[in-house]
N, C-alpha and C positions, 0 to 999 in steps of 0.2 A: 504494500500500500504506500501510497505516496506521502511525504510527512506533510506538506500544503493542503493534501486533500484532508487528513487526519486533523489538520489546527481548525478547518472550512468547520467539518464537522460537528470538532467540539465547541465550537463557538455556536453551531445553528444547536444543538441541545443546550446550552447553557441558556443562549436567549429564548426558548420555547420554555426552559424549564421557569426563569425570570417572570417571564410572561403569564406563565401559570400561578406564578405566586402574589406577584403584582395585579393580578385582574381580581383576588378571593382581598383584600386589603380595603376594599371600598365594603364591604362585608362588615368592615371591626367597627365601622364609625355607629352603627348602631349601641355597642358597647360601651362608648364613650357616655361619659356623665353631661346630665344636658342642664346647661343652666339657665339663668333666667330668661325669659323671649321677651325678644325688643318690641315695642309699640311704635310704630311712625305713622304720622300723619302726614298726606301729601302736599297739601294745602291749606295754610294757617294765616290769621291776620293778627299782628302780633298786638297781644292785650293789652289795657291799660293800666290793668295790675299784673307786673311777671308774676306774682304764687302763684295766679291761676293755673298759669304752665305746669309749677311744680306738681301744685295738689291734682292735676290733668293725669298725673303717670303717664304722658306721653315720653318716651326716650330723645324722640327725634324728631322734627319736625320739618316742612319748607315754607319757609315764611315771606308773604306776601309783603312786600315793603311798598306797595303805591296806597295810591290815594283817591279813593271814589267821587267823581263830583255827579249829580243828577242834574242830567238835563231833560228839560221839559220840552217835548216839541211839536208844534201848530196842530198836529191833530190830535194829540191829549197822552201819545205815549211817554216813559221815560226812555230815558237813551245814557249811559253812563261813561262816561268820559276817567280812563286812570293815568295820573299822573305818578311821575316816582320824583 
């Protein structure tokens, strides 16, 4: 046997053997201890009192920083204008 073809080979069983080990690994995260889960909100307008936020137990948030103006228009709808 040829010693190039012998290294080919043990290198194609070690990566198969790898690959086998490495694919049953996504398996353990089950195992793992799970801690607290995060609460986010996508869309927040940021309060006039921060506790709010706190006593909210929100973790996260994305907070809307413009500013709402209403406009009134000739035929009786609003139409809202944001400025930041």
């Amino acid at each position: 046997m040829n010693m190039k073809l012998a290294i080919k080979r043990r290198q194609l069983i070690k990566a198969i053997a790898a690959g086998g080990v490495l694919c049953q690994l996504g398996s353990f995260s089950a195992l793992a201890t799970q801690g607290k889960r995060l609460y986010m909100d996508g869309l927040c307008f940021l309060p006039d009192d921060l506790n709010d936020l706190k006593s909210s137990g929100i973790d996260a948030y994305l907070c809307d920083i413009s500013d709402i103006e209403a406009i009134k228009q000739p035929d009786g709808t609003t139409n809202y204008k944001r400025t930041y």
